[in-house]
N, C-alpha and C positions, 0 to 999 in steps of 0.2 A: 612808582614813587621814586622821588632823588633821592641818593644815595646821600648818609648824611658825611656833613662838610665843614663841623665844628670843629674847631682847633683841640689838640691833645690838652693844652690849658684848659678849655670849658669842660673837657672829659671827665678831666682829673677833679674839678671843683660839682660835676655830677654825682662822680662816684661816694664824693665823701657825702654830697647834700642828701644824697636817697638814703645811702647807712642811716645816716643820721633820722630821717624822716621816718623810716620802717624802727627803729629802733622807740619811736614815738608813738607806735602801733597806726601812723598814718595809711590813710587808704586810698587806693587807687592812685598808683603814682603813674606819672606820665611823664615822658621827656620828649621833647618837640626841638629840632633843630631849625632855628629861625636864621641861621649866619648868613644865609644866598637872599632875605629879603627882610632883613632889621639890619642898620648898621650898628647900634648900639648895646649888642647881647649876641650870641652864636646859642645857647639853649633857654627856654625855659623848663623848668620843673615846674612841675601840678603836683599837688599834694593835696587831700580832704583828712577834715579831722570832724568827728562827731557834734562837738562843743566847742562854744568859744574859749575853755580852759583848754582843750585838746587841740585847737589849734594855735595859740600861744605858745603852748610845750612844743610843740612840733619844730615854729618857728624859732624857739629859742634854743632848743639841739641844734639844726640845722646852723644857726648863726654861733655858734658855741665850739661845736665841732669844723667847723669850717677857719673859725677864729686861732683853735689850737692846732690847725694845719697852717697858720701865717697867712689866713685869709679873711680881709677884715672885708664885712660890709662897709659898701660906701653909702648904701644909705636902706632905712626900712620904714615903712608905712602900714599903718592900720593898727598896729600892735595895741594900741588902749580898747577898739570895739570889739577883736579876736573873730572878726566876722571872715576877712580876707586882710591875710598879713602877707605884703610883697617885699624881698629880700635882694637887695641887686647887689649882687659880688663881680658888676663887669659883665666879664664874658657867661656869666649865668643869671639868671632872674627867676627867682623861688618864689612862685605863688604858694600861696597855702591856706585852703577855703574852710569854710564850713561848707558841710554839704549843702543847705539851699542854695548858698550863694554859689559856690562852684556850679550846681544846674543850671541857675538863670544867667550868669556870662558867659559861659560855654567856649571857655576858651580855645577848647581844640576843638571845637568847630570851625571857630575864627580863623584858627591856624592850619587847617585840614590839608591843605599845601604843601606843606612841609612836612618831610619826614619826620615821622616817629626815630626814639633812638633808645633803642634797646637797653631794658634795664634787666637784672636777675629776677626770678621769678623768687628767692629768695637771698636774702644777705648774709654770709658769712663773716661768723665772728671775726677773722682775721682782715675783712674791710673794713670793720669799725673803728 
């Protein structure tokens, strides 16, 4: 597998997005380093949430806590069906499913190419 190749800026907008996401009790997070074959993002984040309230919450930490690091979405989608709400902060792109729908687009299958990028197996208070 390549070694991932995403900029310390994408790193630093992951680290706060997963806090944020796990602190959401979101599941199964993923990070996928897309920088060597997207020009327009270096990671995605994958996120599932139970319910479309659970993944509303999720997405709304994630954009709230990224917001109070000086980091504003430039744009977000979905957020009225809470089916699949996508968050692009730039150099990140925050999906964040319901579980159905995360199984039927299968995004890291799509992306299977591309490195994984190591997240903690849990978060520490002092990354949130």
């Amino acid at each position: 597998m390549d070694p991932v190749t995403a900029t310390p800026h994408a790193l630093e907008l992951l680290r706060i997005a997963a806090a944020a996401a796990d602190a959401k009790k979101a599941e199964d997070l993923v990070a996928i380093d897309v920088s060597e074959r997207l020009p327009l993002a270096d990671v995605f984040l994958l996120a599932t949430g139970r319910s479309e309230p659970m993944v509303i919450a999720i997405a709304d930490e994630v954009e709230e806590r990224l917001a109070a690091s000086g980091f504003k979405a430039l744009q977000r989608e979905g957020k009225g069906e809470g089916r699949w709400v996508l968050l692009d902060f730039g150099d990140l792109i925050v999906h964040v499913f319901h579980e159905e729908d995360r199984l039927y687009y299968s995004l890291e299958r799509l992306w299977k190419d591309c490195p994984a990028v190591p997240l903690p197996v849990t978060f520490d208070e002092a990354a949130r």
